[in-house]
C-alpha positions as CSV (number, residue, x, y, z in Angstrom):
1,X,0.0,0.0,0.0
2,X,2.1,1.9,1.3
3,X,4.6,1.8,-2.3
4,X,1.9,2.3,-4.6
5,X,1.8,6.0,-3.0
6,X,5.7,6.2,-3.1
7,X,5.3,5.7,-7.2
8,X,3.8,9.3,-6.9
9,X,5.3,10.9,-4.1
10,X,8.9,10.1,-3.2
11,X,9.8,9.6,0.6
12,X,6.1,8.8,1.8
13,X,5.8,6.7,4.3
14,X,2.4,5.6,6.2
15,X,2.1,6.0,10.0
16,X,0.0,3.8,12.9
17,X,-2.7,5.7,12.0
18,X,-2.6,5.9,8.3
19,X,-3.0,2.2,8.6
20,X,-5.8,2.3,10.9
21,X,-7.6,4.6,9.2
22,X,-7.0,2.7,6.2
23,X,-8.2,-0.4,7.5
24,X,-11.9,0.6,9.1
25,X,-12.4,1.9,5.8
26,X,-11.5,-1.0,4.0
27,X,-13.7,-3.3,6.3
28,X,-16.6,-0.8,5.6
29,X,-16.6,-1.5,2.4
30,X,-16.4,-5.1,3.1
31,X,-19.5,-5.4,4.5
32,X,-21.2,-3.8,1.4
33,X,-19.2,-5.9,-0.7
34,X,-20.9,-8.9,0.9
35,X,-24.5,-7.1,0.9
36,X,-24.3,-6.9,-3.0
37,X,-22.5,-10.6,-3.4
38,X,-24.9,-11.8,-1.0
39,X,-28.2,-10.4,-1.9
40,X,-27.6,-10.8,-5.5
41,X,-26.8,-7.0,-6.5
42,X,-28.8,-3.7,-5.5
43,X,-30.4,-2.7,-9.3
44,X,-29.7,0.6,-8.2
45,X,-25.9,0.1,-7.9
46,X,-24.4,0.4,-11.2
47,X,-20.7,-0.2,-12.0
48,X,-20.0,2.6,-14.2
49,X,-21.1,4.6,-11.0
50,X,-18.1,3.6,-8.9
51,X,-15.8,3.7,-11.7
52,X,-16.7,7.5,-11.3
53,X,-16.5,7.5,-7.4
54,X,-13.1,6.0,-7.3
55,X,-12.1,8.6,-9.9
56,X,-12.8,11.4,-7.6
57,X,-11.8,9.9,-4.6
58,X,-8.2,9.7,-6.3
59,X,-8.0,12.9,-7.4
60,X,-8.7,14.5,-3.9
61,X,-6.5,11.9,-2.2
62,X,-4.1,13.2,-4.7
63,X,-4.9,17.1,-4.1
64,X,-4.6,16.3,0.0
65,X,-1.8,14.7,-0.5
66,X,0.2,17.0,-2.3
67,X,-1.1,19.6,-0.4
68,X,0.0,18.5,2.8
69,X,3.3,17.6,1.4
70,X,3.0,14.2,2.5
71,X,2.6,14.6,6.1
72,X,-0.7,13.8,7.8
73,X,-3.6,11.3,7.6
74,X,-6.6,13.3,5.6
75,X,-5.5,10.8,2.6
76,X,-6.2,7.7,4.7
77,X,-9.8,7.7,4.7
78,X,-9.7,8.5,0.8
79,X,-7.5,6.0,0.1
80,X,-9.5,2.9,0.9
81,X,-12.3,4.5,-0.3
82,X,-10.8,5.0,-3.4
83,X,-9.2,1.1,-3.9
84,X,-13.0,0.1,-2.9
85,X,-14.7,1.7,-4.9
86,X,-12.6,0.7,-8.0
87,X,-13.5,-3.2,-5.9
88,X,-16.8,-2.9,-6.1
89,X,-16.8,-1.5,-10.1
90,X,-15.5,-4.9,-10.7
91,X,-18.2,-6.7,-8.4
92,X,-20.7,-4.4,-10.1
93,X,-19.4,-5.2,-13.9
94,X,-19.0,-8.7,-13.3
95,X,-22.8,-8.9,-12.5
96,X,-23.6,-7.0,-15.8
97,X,-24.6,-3.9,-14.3
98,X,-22.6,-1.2,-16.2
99,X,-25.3,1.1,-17.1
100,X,-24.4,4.8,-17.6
101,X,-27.0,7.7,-17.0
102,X,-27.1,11.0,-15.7
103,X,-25.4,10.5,-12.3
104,X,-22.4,9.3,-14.3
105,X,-22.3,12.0,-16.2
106,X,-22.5,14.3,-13.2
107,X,-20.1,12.8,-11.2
108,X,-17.7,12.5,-14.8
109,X,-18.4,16.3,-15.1
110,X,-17.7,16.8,-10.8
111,X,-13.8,14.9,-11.6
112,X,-13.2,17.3,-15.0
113,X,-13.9,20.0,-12.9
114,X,-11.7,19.2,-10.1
115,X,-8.6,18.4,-12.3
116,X,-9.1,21.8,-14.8
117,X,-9.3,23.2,-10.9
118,X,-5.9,21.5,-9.8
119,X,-4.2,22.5,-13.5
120,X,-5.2,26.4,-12.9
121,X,-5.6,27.1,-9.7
122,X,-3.4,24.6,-7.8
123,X,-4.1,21.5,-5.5
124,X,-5.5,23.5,-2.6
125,X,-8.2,24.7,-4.7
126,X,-8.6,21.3,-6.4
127,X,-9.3,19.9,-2.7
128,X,-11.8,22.4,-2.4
129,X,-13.9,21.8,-5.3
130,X,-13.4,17.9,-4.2
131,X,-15.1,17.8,-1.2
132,X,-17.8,20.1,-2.6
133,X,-18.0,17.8,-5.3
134,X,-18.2,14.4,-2.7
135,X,-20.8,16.8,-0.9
136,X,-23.1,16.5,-3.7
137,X,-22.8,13.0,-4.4
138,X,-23.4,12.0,-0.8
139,X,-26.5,14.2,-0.8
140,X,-27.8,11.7,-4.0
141,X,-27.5,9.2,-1.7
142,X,-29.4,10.3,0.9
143,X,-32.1,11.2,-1.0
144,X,-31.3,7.6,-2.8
145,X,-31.8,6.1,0.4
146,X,-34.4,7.9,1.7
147,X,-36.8,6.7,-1.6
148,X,-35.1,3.4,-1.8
149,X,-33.8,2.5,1.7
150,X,-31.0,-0.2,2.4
151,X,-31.7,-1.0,6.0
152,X,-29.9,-5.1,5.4
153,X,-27.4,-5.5,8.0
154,X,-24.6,-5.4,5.6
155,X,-25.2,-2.0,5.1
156,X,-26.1,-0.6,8.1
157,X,-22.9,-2.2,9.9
158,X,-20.9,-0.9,6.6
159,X,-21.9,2.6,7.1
160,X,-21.3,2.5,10.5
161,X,-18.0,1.6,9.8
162,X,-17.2,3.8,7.9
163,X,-18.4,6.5,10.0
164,X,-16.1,5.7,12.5
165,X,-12.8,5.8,10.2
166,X,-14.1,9.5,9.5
167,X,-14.2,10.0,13.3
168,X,-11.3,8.8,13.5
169,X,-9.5,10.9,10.9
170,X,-11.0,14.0,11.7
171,X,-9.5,13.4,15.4
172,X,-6.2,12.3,14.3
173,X,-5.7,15.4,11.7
174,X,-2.9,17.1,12.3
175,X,-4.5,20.6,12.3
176,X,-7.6,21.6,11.5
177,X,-6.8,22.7,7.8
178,X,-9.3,21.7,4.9
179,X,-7.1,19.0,3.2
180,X,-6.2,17.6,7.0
181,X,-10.0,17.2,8.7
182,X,-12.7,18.5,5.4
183,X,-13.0,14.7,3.8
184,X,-13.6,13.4,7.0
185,X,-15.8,15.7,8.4
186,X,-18.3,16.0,5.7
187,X,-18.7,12.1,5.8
188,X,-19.6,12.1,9.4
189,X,-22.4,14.4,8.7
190,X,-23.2,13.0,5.3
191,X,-23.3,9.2,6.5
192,X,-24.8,10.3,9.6
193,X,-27.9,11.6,7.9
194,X,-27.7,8.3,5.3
195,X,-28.4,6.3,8.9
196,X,-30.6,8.7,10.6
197,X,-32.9,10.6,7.8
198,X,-34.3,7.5,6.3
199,X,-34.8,5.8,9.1
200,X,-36.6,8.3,10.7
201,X,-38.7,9.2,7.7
202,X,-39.6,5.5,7.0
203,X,-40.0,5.0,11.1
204,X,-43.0,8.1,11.4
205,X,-44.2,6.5,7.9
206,X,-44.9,3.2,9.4
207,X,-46.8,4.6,12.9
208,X,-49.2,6.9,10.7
209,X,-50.2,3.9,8.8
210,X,-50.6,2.1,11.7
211,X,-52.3,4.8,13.5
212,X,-54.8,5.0,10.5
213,X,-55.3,1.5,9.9
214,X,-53.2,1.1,6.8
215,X,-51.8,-1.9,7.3
């Protein structure tokens, strides 16, 4: 892992908590992995999707990394999430479901964006636009999940997961700059809602109907 970021920036070398970090990511992910395997695929997951994901996951693990001149962990976090992502394109293509549509091209036209960013203005500015740009994907989720909720143990332990490496990050940064703690922070409130919102919404929806005799 730790050589495939040295082929990009000389003299890196990953810490305790870079590994750490790393890992609670990677066994987020795991746990999807196994919903989609397990359940026979989510026909709202497509391949082409993550493809896109792990695309601009890179280039802000890239942007943070050059950033911070390779000192500190805001890169962990979107370094698993990057490799899984790419994981789960090929779980996704191997079960035919490489669809593209408009949330492809969105998230195609969110990683342009981010890299004409990094070319002009630098890789500060690049991480800027990145996290606004994973802002707006993980608020498709939520409303994703909201209209189509995953509440299967595989998920619900996954996102939990992953929630924690983002606590974790956030309170292992080594300041409080954006490319340090922004990521990381972001996801706890985005995955946060992904738990709560739906399950609230869906929760109230289930006592009206069985306040009003609809069941």
């Amino acid at each position: 892992m730790e050589k495939i970021i040295q082929a990009f920036f000389e003299g890196f070398e990953m810490t305790p908590n870079n590994y750490l970090i790393f890992c609670v990511t990677f066994a987020s992910f795991c746990f999807l992995f196994a919903g989609i395997i397990k359940k026979g695929g989510d026909n709202s997951q497509r391949a082409l999707t993550w493809l896109m994901y792990c695309l601009l996951d890179s280039i802000l693990m890239f942007s943070v990394l050059k950033t911070t001149q390779k000192d500190g962990d805001g890169f962990a976090i979107l370094f698993g999430s990057s490799i899984c992502s790419f994981v789960m394109f090929i779980i996704l293509a191997c079960q035919k479901k490489s669809k593209w549509g408009w949330l492809e091209t969105t998230v195609a036209g969110l990683v342009f964006i981010c890299i004409v960013v990094w070319i002009v203005k630098g890789p500060y500015e690049s991480v800027r636009i990145g996290i606004i740009s994973e802002i707006i994907v993980g608020t498709y989720l939520i409303i994703e999940t909201v209209n189509s909720p995953r509440c299967n143990y595989y998920n619900i332990v996954g996102y939990l997961l992953f929630l924690l490496a983002s606590i974790i990050s956030v309170i292992n940064a080594k300041d409080y700059s954006l490319p340090e703690y922004g990521y990381a922070f972001s996801e706890i409130v985005i995955t946060t809602a992904t738990i709560i919102i739906p399950w609230l919404i869906h929760h109230q929806a289930r006592r009206f109907k069985k306040k009003n005799g609809l069941y």
